[in-house]
C-alpha positions as a Python dict, from the first residue, in 0.01 Angstrom:
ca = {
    (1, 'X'): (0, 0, 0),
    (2, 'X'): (-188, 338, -26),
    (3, 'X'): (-495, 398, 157),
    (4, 'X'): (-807, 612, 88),
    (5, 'X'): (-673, 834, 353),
    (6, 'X'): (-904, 1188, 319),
    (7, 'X'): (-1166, 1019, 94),
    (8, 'X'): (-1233, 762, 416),
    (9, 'X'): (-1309, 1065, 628),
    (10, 'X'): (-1617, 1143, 406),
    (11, 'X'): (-1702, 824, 326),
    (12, 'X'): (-1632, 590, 39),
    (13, 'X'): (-1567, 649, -312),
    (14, 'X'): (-1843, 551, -547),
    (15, 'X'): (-1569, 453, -800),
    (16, 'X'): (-1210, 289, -710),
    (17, 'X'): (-932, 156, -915),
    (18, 'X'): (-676, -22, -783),
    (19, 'X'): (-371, -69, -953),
    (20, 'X'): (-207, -428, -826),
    (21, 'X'): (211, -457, -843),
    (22, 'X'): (558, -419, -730),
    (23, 'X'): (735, -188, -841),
    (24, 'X'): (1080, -378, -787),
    (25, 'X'): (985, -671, -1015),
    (26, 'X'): (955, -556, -1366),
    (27, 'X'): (619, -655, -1581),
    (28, 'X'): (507, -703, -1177),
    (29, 'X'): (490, -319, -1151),
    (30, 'X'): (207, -252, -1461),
    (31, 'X'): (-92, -200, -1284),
    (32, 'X'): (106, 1, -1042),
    (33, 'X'): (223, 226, -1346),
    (34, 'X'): (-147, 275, -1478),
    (35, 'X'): (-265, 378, -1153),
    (36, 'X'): (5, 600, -1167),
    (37, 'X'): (-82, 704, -1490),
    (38, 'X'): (-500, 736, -1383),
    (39, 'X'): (-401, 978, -1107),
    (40, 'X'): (-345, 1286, -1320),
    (41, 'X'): (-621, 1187, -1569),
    (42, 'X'): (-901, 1007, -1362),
    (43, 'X'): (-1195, 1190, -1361),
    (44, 'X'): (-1241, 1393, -1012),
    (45, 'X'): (-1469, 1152, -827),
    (46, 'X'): (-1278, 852, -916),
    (47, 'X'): (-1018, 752, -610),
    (48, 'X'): (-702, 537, -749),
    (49, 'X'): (-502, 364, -504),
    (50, 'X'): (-189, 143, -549),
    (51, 'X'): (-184, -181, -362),
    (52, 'X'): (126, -357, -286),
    (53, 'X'): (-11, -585, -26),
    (54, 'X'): (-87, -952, 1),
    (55, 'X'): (-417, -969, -323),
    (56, 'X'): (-677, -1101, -14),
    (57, 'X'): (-662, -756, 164),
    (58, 'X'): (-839, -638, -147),
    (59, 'X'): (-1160, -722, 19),
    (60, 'X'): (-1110, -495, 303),
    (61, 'X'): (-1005, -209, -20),
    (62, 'X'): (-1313, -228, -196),
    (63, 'X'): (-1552, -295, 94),
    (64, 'X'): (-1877, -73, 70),
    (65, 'X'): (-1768, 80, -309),
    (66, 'X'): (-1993, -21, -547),
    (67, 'X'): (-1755, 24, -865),
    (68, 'X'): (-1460, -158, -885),
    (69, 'X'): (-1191, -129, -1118),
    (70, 'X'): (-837, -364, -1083),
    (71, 'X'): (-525, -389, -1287),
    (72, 'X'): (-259, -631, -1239),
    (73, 'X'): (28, -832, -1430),
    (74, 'X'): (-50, -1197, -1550),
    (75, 'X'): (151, -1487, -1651),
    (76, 'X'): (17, -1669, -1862),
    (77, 'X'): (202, -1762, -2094),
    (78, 'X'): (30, -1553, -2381),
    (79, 'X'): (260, -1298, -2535),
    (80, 'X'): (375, -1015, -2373),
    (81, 'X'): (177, -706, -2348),
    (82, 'X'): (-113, -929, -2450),
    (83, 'X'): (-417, -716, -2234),
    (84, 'X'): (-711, -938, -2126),
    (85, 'X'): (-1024, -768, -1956),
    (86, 'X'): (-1248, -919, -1693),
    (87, 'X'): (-1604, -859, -1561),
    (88, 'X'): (-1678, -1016, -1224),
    (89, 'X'): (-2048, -1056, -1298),
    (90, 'X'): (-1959, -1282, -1611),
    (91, 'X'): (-1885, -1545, -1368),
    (92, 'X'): (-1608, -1703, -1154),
    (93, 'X'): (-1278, -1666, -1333),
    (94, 'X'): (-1122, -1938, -1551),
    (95, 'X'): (-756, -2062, -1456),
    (96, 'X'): (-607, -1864, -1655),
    (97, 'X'): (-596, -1586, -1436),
    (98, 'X'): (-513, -1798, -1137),
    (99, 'X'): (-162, -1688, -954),
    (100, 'X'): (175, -1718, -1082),
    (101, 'X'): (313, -1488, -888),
    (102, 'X'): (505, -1498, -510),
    (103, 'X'): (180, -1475, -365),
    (104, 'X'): (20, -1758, -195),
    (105, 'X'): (-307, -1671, -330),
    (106, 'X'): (-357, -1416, -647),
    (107, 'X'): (-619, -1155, -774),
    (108, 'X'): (-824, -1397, -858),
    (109, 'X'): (-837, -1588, -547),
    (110, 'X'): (-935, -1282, -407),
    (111, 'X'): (-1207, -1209, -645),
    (112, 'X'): (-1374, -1568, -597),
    (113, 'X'): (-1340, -1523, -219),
    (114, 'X'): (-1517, -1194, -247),
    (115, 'X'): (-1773, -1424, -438),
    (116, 'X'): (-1841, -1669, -188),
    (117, 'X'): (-1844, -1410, 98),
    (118, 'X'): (-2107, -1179, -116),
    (119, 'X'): (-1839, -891, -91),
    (120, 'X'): (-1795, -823, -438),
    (121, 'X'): (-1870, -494, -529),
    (122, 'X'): (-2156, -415, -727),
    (123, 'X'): (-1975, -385, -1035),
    (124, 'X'): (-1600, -552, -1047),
    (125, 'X'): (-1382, -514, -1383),
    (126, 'X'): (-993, -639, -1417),
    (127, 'X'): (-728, -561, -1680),
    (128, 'X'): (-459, -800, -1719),
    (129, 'X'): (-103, -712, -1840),
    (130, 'X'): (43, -1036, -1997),
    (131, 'X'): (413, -965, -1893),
    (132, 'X'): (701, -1153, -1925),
    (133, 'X'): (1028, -1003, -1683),
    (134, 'X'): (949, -1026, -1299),
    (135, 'X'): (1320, -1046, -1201),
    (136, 'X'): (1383, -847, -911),
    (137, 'X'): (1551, -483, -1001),
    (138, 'X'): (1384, -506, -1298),
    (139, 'X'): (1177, -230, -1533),
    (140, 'X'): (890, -289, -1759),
    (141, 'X'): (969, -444, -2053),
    (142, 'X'): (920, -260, -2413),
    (143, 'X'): (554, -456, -2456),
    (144, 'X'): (444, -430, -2110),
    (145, 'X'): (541, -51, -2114),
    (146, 'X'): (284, -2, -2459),
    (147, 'X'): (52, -186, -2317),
    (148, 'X'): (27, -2, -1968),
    (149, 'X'): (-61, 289, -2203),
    (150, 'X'): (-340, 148, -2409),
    (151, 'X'): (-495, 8, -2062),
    (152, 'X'): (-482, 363, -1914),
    (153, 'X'): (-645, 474, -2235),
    (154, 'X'): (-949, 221, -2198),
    (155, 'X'): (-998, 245, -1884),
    (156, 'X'): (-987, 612, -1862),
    (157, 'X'): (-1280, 569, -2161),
    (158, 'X'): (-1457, 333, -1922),
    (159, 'X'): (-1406, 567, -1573),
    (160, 'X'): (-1547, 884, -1863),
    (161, 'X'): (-1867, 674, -1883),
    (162, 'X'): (-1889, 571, -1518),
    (163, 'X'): (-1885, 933, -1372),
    (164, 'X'): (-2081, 1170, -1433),
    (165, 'X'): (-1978, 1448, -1609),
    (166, 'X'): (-1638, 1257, -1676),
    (167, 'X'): (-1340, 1426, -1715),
    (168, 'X'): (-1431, 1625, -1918),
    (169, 'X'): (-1686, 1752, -1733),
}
């Protein structure tokens, strides 16, 4: 997992995204690959981090940053590629985005926990990349790849509006 690492030193970022993965398990690695992505492309003030580490140290993440963005692979059982967003202020999340991963406790756990402890940040939004390959030694698959693009797109649209002066600015 990467930290903050200089932008700790002067204090937190007013907008994070975390992209949510491993990299060693196919579809598991999309979020990882559109943080990837975000890191050339995010505007300036935006710090994106990629978090390979058990979903409940999230909290400790996004403590004290009051905007909030997460990506992660799902498994649902919708088709693949399928993208689902989330707002955390919408209300506690349904069960389809409850784990199905090798985590004990998934994304969402981690989200409602955040909930109950009143350490959500301010404003908390989630992408979810349907996938449907998390075999070990894996890549993305051909959907999951397409759809880690049109995420970064989005989002990048979302993190334009979120910062001033965007990237573009």
């Amino acid at each position: 997992m990467l930290r903050l690492g200089d932008q700790a030193a002067r204090g937190r970022p007013r907008v994070l995204v975390i992209g949510i993965g491993n990299t060693y398990r196919g579809d598991d690695g999309a979020g990882l690959a559109v943080a990837e992505w975000l890191r050339t492309t995010a505007p300036p003030d935006v710090v994106v981090v990629r978090h390979e580490g058990e979903p409940i140290s999230l909290l400790e993440e996004w403590d004290q940053v009051p905007v909030v963005y997460l990506v992660d692979a799902m498994a649902s059982g919708a088709e693949p590629g399928n993208v689902c967003r989330f707002d955390a202020a919408d209300g506690p999340l349904t069960a389809r985005f409850r784990p199905r991963g090798s985590h004990a406790l998934g994304v969402a756990d981690a989200i409602e926990l955040g909930r109950a402890l009143g350490r959500l940040p301010g404003r908390l939004v989630g992408y979810g990349i349907e996938g449907s390959c998390f075999t070990t030694g894996a890549t993305l698959s051909p959907p999951v790849r397409e759809a880690v693009a049109v995420v970064s797109e989005r989002l990048l649209a979302e993190l334009d509006a979120d910062v001033p002066g965007g990237s573009a600015g």
